[in-house]
C-alpha positions in Angstrom: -15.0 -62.2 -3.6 -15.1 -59.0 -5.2 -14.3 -55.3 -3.7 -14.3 -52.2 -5.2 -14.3 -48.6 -3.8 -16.8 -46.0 -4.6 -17.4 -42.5 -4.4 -14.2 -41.1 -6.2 -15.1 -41.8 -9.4 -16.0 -37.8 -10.0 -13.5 -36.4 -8.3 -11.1 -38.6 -10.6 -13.5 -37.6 -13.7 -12.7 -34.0 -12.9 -9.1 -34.7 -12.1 -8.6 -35.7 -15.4 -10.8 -33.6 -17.0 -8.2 -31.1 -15.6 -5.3 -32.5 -15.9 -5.6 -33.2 -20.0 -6.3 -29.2 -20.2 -2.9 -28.5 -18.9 -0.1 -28.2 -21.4 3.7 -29.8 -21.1 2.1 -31.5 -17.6 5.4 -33.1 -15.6 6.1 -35.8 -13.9 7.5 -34.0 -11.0 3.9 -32.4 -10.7 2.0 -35.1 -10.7 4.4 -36.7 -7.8 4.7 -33.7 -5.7 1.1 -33.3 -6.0 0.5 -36.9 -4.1 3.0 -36.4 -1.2 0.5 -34.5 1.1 -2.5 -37.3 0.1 0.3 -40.1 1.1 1.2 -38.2 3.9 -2.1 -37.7 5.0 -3.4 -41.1 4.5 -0.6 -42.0 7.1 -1.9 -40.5 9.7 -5.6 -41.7 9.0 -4.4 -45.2 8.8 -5.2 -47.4 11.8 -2.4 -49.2 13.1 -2.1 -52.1 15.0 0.9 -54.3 14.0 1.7 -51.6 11.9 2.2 -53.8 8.8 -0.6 -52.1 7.0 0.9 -48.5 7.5 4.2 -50.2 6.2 2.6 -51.5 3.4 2.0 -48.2 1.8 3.7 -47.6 -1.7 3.7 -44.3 -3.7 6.5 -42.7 -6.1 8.3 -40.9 -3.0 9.0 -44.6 -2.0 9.0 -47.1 -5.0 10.8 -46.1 -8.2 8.3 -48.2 -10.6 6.0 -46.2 -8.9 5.5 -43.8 -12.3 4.3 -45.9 -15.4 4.5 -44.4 -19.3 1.8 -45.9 -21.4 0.5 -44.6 -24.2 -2.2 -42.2 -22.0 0.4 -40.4 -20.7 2.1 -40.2 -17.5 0.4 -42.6 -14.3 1.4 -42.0 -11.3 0.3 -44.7 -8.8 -0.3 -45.1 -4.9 -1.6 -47.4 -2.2 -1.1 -50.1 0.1 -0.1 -53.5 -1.0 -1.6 -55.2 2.3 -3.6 -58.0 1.2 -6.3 -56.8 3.6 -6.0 -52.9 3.3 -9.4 -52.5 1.2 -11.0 -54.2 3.5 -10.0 -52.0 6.0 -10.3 -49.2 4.0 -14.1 -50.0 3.5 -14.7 -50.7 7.7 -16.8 -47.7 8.1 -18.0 -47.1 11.6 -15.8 -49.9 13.0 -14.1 -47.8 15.8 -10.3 -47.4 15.4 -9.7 -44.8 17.9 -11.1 -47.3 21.0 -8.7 -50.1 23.0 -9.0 -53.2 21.7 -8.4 -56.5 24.3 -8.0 -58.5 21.1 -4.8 -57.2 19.7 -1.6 -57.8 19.5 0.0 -54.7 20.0 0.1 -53.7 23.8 -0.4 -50.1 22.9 -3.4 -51.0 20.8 -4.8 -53.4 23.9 -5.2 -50.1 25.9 -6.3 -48.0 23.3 -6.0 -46.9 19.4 -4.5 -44.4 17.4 -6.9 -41.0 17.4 -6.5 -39.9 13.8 -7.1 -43.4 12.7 -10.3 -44.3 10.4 -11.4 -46.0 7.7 -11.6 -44.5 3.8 -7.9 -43.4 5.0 -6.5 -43.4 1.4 -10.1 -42.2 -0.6 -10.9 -39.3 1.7 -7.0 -37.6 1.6 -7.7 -37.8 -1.8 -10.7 -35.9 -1.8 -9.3 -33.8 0.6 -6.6 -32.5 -1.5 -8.0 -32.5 -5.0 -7.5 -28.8 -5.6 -4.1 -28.8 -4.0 -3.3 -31.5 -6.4 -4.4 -29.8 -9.5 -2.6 -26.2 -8.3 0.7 -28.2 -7.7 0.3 -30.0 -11.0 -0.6 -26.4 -12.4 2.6 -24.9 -10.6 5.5 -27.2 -12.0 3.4 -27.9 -15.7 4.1 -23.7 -16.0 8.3 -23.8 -14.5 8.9 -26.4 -17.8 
C-alpha cells in the first residue's frame, strides 16, 4: 500500500522558489525556521500512548537531522511512527472525544483538545512566512 500527502506541494514550490533567491542562506536559518512548525505540530498531535508524539524527529532533536547534497542544504522533520501518516491523513476521525477503546486511562475519559489530524502539514502551512522571514533574518547576520 501506498500513501502520500497532498496539498503542500505549492506552498513547498514557493518555499523554494524563495529560498534559492536568498543569498549566503544558513543552516542555522533553515533550523530555527522549523522549531515553531515542530513545536506546533506537538501540540496538534493526538496522543494516546504517546509513542507517536515521541516519535517526532527534527534537527533540534537528531544531529543527522541536516543533510549536504549537492542541492544545497536539507533540513528534514517528521515522525518515524510506522503509523503516523496514517494518522496524519484521519480527517474527521475525532481526537478530541473519550475513547472506551484505549489504553491510556486519560484517553478512555477523554482526548487531548488541540489534537487533529494533518498535525505536521497544516503547522507547515501555518508558518510559511514565518519560516521564510527567519531564513531571511539569519541569511543577512552572515
Amino acid at each position: 500500500m501506498k500513501l502520500g500527502i497532498s496539498g503542500i506541494d505549492e506552498v513547498l514550490k514557493r518555499l523554494n522558489r524563495e529560498i534559492q533567491k536568498i543569498e549566503g542562506r544558513s543552516e542555522r536559518g533553515l533550523i530555527k525556521s522549523v522549531i515553531p512548525v515542530m513545536a506546533q505540530s506537538k501540540i496538534e498531535t493526538p496522543i494516546d500512548t504517546s509513542n507517536l508524539i515521541g516519535s517526532q524527529y527534527g534537527p533540534n532533536t537528531r544531529a543527522d537531522a541536516i543533510d549536504r547534497t549537492s542541492k544545497g542544504v536539507v533540513v528534514e522533520i517528521g515522525f518515524t511512527g510506522v503509523y503516523a501518516p496514517y494518522v496524519h491523513e484521519m480527517v474527521g476521525a475525532n481526537f478530541t472525544g473519550p475513547r472506551k477503546t484505549a489504553i491510556s486511562p486519560a484517553r478512555r475519559l477523554g482526548g487531548k483538545p488541540t489534537a487533529k489530524a494533518k498535525f505536521l502539514e497544516d503547522p507547515l502551512k501555518a508558518n510559511e512566512k514565518q519560516i521564510l522571514n527567519t531564513i531571511r533574518a539569519e541569511a543577512n547576520f552572515e
